[in-house]
N, C-alpha and C positions, 0 to 999 in steps of 0.2 A: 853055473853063474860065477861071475870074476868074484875075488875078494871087495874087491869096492863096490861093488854091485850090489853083494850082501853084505854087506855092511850100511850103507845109502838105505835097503831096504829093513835092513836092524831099525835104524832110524825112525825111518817113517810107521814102522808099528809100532815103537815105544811113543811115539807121538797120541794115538788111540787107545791109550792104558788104562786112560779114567774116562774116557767119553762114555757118557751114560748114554743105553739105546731108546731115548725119548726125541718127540720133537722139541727142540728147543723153544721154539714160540708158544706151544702147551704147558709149560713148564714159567708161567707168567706168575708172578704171585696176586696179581690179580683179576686172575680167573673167577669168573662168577659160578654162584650156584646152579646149578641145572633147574629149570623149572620142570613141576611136578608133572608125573604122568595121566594123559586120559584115564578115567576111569566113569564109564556109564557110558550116555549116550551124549552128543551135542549138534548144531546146525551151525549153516553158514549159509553165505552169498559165497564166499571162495574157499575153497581150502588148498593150502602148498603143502605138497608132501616134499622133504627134506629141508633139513636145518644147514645147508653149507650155503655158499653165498648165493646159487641160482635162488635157493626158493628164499632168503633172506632178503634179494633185493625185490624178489617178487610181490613177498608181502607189504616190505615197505612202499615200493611205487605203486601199488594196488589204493593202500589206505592214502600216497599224495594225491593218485587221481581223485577217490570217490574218501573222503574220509568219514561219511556213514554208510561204506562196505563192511559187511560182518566177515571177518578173517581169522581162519585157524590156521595154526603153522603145527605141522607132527612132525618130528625129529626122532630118527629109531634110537639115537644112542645121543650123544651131548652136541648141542650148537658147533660148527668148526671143529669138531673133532676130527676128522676125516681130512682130504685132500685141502679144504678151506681152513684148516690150521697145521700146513705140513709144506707147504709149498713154500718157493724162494723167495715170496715175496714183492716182486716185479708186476707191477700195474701196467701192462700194454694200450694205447690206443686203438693197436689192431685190433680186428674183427676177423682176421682172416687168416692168423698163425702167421703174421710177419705177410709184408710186402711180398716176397719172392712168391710164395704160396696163392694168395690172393691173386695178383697180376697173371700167372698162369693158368687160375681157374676162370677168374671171372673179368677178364681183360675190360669188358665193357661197360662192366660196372666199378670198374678200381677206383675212380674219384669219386666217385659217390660212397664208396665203403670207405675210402678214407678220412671224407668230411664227417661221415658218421661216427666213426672213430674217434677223430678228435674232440666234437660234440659229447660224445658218449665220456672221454675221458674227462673233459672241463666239469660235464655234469656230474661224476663222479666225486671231481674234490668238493664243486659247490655242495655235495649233499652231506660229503665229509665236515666241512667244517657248521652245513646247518645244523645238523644234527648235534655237534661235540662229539665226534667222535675221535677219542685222543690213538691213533693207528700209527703214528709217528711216520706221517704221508709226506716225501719229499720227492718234489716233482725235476731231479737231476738229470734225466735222461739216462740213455743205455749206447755205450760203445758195443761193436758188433769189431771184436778183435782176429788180426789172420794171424797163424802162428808157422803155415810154411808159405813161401815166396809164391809159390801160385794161388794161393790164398789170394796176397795181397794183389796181383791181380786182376783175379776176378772180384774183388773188393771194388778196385779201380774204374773195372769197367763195367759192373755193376752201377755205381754213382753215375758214370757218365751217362746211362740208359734212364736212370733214376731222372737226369737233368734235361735230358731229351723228350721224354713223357710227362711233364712239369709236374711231378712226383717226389722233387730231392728238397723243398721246403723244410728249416730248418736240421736237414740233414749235411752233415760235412764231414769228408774224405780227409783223414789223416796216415800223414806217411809214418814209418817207422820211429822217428824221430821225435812227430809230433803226438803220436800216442804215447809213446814213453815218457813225454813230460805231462802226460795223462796220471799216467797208472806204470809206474817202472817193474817192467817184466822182460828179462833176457828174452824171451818166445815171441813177444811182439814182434810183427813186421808192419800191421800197418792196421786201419781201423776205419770204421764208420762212425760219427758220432750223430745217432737223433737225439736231438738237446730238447723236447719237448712231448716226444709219444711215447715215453716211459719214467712211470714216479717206482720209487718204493714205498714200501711200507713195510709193518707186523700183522700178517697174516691172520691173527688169533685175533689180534687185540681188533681189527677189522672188524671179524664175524662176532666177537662180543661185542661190540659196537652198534651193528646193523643191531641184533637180536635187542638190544634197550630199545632201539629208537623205534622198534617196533612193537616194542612191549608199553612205551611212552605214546603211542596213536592207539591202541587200544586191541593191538594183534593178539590172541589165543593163543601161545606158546606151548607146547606140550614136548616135552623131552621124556627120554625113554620109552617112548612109544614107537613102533614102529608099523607101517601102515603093510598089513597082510595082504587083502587085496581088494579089487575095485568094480563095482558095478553097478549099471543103470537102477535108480531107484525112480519112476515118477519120472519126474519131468527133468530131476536133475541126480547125482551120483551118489554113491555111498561106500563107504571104507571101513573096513572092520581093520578092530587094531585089537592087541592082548585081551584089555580090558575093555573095550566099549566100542564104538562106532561113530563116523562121522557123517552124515547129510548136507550134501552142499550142494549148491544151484550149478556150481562149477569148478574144473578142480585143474591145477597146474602144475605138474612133475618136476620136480629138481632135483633126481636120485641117482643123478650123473652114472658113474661105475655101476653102483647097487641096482639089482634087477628091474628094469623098467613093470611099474605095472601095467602097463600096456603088451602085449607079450611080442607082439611081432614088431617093438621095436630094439629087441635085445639083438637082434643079429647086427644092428650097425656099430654096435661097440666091443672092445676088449678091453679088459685093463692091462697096463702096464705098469709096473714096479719102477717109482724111481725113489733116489737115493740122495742124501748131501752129510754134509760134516758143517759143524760150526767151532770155530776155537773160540780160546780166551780171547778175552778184550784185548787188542792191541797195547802197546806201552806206547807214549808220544815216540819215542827213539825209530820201534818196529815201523810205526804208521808211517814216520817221516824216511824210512829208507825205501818206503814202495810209492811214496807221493799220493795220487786218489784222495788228492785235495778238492775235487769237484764232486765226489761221493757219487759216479755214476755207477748204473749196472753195469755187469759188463757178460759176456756170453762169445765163446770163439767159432769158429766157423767151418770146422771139421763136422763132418755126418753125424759122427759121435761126440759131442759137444758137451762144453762141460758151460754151466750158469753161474757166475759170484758175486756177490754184493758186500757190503759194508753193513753192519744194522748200527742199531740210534748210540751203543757204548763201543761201535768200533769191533766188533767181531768181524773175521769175513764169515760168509756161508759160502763151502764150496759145492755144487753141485752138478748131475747129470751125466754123461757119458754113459755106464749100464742100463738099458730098457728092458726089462726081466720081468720078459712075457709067460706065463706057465700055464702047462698042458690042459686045456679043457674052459680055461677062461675062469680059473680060480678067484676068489679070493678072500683070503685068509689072513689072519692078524699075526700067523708067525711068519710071515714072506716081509712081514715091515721091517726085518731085520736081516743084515744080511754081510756076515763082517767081511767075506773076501769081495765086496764091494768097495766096504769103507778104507781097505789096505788099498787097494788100484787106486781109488780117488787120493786119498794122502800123498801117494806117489808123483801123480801129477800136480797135486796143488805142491808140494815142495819143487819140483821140474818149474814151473812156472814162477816161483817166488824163491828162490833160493837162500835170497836176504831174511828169510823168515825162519829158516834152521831152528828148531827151539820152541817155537807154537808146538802149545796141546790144543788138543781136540776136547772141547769140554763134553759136545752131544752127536750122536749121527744117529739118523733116522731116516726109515721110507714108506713108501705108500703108496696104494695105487689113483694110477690118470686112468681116466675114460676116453681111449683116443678110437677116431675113425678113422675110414678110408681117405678121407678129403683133409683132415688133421685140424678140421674147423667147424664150430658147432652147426647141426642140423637142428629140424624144428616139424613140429607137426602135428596134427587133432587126431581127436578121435571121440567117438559117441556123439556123433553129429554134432561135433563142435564144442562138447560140453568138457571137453578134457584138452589141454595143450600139454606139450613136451617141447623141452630144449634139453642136450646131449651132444656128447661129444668134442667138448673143449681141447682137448689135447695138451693140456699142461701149461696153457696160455689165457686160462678163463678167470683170472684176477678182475680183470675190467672189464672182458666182452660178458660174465655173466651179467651185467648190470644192463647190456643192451637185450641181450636175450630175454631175462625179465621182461621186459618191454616188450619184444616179439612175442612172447606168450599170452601177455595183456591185451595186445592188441588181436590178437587169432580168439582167446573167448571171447572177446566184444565182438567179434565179426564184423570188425573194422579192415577195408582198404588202406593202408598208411603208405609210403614211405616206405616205411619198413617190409611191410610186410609184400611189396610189391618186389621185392628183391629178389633173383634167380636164388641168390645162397639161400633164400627164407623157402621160397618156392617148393626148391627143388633136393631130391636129398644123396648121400655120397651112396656109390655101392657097398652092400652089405659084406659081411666077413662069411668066405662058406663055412661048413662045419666042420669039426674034427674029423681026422687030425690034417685036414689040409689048411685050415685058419694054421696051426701051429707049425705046420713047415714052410708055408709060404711065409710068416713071420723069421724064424730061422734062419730060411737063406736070405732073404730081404739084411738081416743083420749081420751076416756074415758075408754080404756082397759090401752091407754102405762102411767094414771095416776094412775091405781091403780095398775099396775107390778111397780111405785116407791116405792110407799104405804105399797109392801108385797113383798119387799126384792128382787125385778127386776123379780116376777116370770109372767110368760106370761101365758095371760088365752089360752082357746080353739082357739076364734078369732085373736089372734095373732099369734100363733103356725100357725095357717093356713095358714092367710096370708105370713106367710115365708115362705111355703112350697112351697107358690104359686110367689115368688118373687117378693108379692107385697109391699106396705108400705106408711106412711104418718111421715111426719118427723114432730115433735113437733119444 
């Protein structure tokens, strides 16, 4: 390595000196108390197993529909603890992991998943702000930035396709120039800005949020409980937990990563390990040398892609780029740390912001996503109806779990809707095979989409295939 090179890289470790290995959005000082554990027996009409946002919005739009449904909510370990207080923070209107994704699976339903989308996210803030829930929700949009020349590009003619399929609604193509009077980044070449189908928010402060407003209709809350497992009892299901059990007419999965209790729906998922850093609050000097006066998200457009935002005192969050799949579909609480991650990442967010020389890193943290084959939630019964699942978000389920909710509500009514009349709701991605070929086809899958950045986004053989086969692994 040249002297400047290490040294550049002296740098950016001393930058990670004091970053403490937490999530920063956990680290709220107004984190609530956990509510107490089951202990005995109890009843329901519904019960949601998991406390992160699928089964938070589950519970709550359960009690708007019927609000004398009797609802438990079991949580194995604390409300948003997990990926629902770890994440970037980015509220999507997709339903479908981004346009690109969407339009290639499901071509003939893409305006209709997109009107859903946008519906899903409108009714998201309205419930945000029914409720009070203070998540510091800022509806700025998200730039989709290119950082090498054929980037920008396929950026370009991307939009043009976008405008052709009357798909480009409040979407607008910025060149070099006019990204950079965006968000001032030497890498910029040029950008997409959707100025409406992405808010941010605090991730944490969300799921404690959802968790009152459901405690405020009259939801069952039970934290530190974790639901062991599940069976036909009568006419309707039952769940033993440590201490006690639960009986309910009907019961809704929200246990993303964590083992499905459903058993044959664990083979559509894997977890994946991802990572971010957050600095110090900006100084007005810092903020005003990178502009991101519109406080959008922003996310580049490499295979291996990094995600950053702004939070409410001005911190960025850098995130994404390593997807740290391990052997056997692990997971475990020492993998949330992972320091020759957090050095790669510092390296590029210095590359990308150079004017920033001198940001510390206060927190870095990671965690695992529940991604599929399709890279967008699936859905589906079981016990004649009396049990629903939704899985498989991919690292984009801030807002599509609010519609999922909703597809699960509607699949135990055994209701036709809209929704649930959808090929995505329908129908489900190919499953992952078993070890250790899940773990090499992941491997090379990532060691193919590092070197199509490397050689101007071209796909080797093994990629080409995998699309053919609609399959993939999201970096």
């Amino acid at each position: 390595m040249a002297p400047s090179a290490m040294s550049r890289q002296a740098d950016w470790t001393k930058s990670l000196s004091e970053a403490q290995p937490v999530p920063y959005w956990l680290e709220d000082p107004g984190k609530p108390h956990p509510e107490p554990a089951l202990t005995g027996a109890d009843t329901c009409d519904l019960l949601v197993v998991g406390g992160g946002y699928s089964g938070l919005w589950t519970a709550l739009n359960a009690k708007e529909r019927d609000p004398g449904r009797d609802v438990v909510l079991l949580e194995g370990h604390e409300v948003g603890w997990a990926a629902s207080g770890r994440n970037g923070g980015f509220c999507a209107a997709s339903l479908t992991h981004g346009l690109p994704n969407g339009l290639a699976r499901w071509p003939e339903e893409i305006h209709q998943l997109q009107e859903l989308g946008r519906r899903n996210l409108d009714g998201f803030e309205a419930a945000v702000a029914r409720h009070g829930i203070d998540c510091e929700f800022e509806r700025t949009g998200e730039i989709d930035v290119a950082t090498e020349t054929y980037q920008a590009w396929e950026l370009r003619d991307w939009h043009k396709e976008l405008e052709q399929k009357g798909l480009a609604d409040d979407i607008e193509f910025l060149d070099a120039d006019a990204v950079r009077a965006q968000v001032a980044s030497p890498t910029f070449e040029a950008g997409l800005w959707d100025r409406r189908g992405v808010a941010m928010l605090h991730p944490a402060k969300l799921a404690w949020g959802l968790k009152q407003a459901c405690l405020a209709l009259g939801v069952r809350v039970y934290e530190h409980t974790p639901a062991l497992d599940l069976k036909a009892y009568g006419a309707g299901m039952a769940v033993r937990t440590p201490y006690g059990s639960v009986r309910a007419r009907r019961v809704a999965l929200g246990t993303n990563i964590f083992p499905n209790l459903v058993k044959r729906v664990r083979a559509y998922t894997v977890p994946v390990y991802d990572y971010a850093l957050m600095t110090e609050p900006l100084t007005a000097e810092q903020l005003g040398a990178i502009g991101w006066k519109n406080r959008q998200g922003l996310g580049d457009s490499a295979n291996q892609f990094h995600y950053f935002r702004l939070s409410a005192d001005n911190r960025v969050l850098w995130g994404g780029y390593d997807a740290i799949h391990h052997y056997g579909g692990r997971v475990r609480r020492e993998y949330d740390d992972r320091p020759e991650t957090y050095a790669k990442l510092a390296g590029h967010f210095f590359t990308c912001f150079p004017q920033l020389e001198g940001v510390r890193f206060t927190h870095a943290w990671g965690g695992a996503i529940d991604t599929c084959s399709r890279f967008s939630a699936f859905f589906g019964t079981a016990h004649q109806g009396r049990v629903a699942y939704a899985a498989g978000y991919t690292g984009l389920g801030v807002g599509a779990t609010r519609f999922g909710a909703d597809v699960m509500l509607d699949l135990l009514a055994g209701e036709e809707t809209e929704r649930t009349r959808l090929e995505m709701v329908r129908k489900k991605p190919l499953p992952f095979p078993p070890e250790p070929f899940a773990w090499t086809g992941i491997a090379l899958t990532k060691w193919s989409l590092a070197r199509a950045d490397a050689h101007g986004g071209r796909r080797n053989l093994w990629l080409r295939a995998m699309d053919r086969m609609g399959l993939g692994f999201d970096s």
